[in-house]
C-alpha positions in Angstrom: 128.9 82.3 110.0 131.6 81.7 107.7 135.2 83.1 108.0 135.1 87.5 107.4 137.8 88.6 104.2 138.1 92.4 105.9 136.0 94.8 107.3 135.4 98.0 106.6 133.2 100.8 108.6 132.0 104.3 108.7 129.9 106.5 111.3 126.9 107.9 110.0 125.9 109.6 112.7 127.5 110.4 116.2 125.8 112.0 118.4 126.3 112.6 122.4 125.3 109.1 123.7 124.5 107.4 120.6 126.4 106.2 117.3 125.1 105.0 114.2 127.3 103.0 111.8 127.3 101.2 108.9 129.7 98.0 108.2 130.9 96.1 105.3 132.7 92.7 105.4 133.3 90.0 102.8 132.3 86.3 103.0 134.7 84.2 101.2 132.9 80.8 99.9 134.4 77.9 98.1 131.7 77.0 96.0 130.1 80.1 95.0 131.4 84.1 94.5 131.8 85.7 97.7 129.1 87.9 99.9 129.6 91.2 101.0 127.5 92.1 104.0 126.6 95.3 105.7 125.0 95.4 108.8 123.9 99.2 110.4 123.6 99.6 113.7 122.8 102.2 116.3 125.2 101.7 119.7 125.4 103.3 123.3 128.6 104.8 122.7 131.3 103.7 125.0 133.1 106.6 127.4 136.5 106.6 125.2 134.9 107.0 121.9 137.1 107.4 118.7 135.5 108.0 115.7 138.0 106.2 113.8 137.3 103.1 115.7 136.9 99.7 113.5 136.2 97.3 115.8 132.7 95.9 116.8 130.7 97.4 119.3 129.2 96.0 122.4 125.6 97.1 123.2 123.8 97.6 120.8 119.9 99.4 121.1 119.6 98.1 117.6 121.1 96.5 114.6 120.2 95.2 111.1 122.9 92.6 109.0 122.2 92.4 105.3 122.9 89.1 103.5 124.8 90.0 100.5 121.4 89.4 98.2 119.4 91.5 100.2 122.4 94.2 100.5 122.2 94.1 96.3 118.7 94.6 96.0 118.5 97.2 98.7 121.3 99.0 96.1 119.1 98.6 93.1 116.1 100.0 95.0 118.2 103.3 96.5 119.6 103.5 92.6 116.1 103.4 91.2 114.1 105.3 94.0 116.2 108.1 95.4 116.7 110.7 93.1 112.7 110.7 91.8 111.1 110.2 95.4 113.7 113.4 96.7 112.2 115.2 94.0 108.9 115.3 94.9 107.9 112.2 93.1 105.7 109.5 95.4 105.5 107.0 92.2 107.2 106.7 88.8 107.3 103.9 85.7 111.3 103.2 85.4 111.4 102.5 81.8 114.9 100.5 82.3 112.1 97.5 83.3 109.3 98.4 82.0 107.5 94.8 82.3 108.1 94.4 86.1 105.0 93.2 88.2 105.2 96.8 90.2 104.8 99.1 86.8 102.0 97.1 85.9 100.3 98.2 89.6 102.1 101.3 89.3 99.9 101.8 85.4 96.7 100.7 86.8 97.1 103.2 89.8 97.1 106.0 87.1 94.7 104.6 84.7 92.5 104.6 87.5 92.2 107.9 88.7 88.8 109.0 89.5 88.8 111.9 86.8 88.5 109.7 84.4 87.5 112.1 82.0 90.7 114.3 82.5 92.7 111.4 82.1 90.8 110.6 79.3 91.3 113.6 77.7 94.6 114.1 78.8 95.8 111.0 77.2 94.0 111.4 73.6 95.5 115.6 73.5 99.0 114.3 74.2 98.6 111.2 71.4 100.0 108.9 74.4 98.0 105.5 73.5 99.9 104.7 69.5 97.1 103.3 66.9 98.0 99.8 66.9 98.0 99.8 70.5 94.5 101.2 70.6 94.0 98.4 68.0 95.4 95.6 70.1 93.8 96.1 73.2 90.4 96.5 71.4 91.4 92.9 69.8 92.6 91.6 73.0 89.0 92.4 74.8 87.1 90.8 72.4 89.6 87.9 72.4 88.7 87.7 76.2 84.8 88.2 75.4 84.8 85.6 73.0 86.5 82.9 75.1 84.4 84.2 77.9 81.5 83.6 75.5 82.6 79.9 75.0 83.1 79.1 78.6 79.6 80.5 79.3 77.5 78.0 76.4 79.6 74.9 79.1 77.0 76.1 81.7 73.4 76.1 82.6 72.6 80.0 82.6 69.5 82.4 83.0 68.7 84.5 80.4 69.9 87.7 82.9 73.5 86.4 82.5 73.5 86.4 78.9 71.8 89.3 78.6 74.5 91.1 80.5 77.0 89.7 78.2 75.3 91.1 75.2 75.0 94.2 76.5 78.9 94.3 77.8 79.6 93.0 74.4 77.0 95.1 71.6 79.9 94.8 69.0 79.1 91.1 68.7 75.3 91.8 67.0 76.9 94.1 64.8 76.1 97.7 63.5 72.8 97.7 63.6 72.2 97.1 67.0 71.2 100.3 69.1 70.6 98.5 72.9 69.1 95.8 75.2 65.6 96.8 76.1 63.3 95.6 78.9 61.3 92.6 77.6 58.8 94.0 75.2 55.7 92.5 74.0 55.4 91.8 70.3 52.4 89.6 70.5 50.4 88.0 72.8 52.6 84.9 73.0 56.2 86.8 71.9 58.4 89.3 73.8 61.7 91.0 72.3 64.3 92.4 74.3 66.8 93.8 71.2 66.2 96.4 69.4 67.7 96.9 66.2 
């Protein structure tokens, strides 16, 4: 490891035969900005024990060092999590990042709740969803439908897959389609299955 720039600890917990303390020293590097580290560790306490002691400990029972990126993201997690999960709260949408990968899992998780029509309601009372987002998501599914539509004239398919297309997908026949029906017999040599 490269040479340590100072050193700096603190107990966090002493107890009769067992301290707990966290460290912080500085890397210096030539070629980039310097680390800081912190390692927390849990040690046997020795006989003479001062609690203003600064130096390493021997005998460990266990011990953690943080590089100086993971000691910065474990920062921006306790800045971010702490306050809301002591409050009560098990998951949140920080609005500070609101495109991060998590608050897209953290979105789905309440969009899929299994009232769905409590949520349902819940977000049409409170005006949540804005019009033209309403708008663009509708767009955006039938954007999705109508590549998925494409994709699906490339292959060789039964009637039973485009049928469940259509029926995923009424909006494309227009208005004046009510629903997909069992096969029905027009005439002794037609069958429907649309009624309209």
């Amino acid at each position: 490891m490269a040479k340590v720039n100072g050193q700096k600890f603190t107990v966090l917990k002493d107890k009769k035969t067992v301290v707990t303390r966290a460290g912080l020293w500085k890397v210096p590097h030539n070629t980039r900005d310097d680390e800081i580290y912190l390692k927390l560790g849990r040690y046997r306490k020795p006989q003479e024990w001062f609690e203003s002691e600064v130096a390493e400990l021997d005998n460990p029972k266990s011990e953690l060092t943080l590089t100086g990126e993971e000691f910065v993201n474990l920062i921006g997690f306790i800045q971010e999590n702490y306050e809301p999960f002591k409050n009560g709260t098990k998951a949140f949408i920080p609005l500070d990042n609101p495109y991060d990968q998590s608050v897209a899992e953290q979105v789905k998780q309440l969009l899929n709740l299994e009232d769905r029509e409590r949520m349902l309601n819940f977000l049409i009372e409170n005006d949540v969803i804005p019009n033209d987002l309403e708008v663009g998501l509708a767009h955006a599914k039938r954007s999705r439908a109508i590549d998925e539509f494409y994709a699906m004239l490339e292959l060789d398919l039964t009637e039973n897959n485009w049928q469940s297309w259509f029926e995923a997908n009424s909006w494309v026949l227009g208005t004046d389609f009510v629903k997909v029906l069992d096969e029905r017999t027009i005439d002794t040599s037609n069958i429907s299955d649309f009624l309209t």
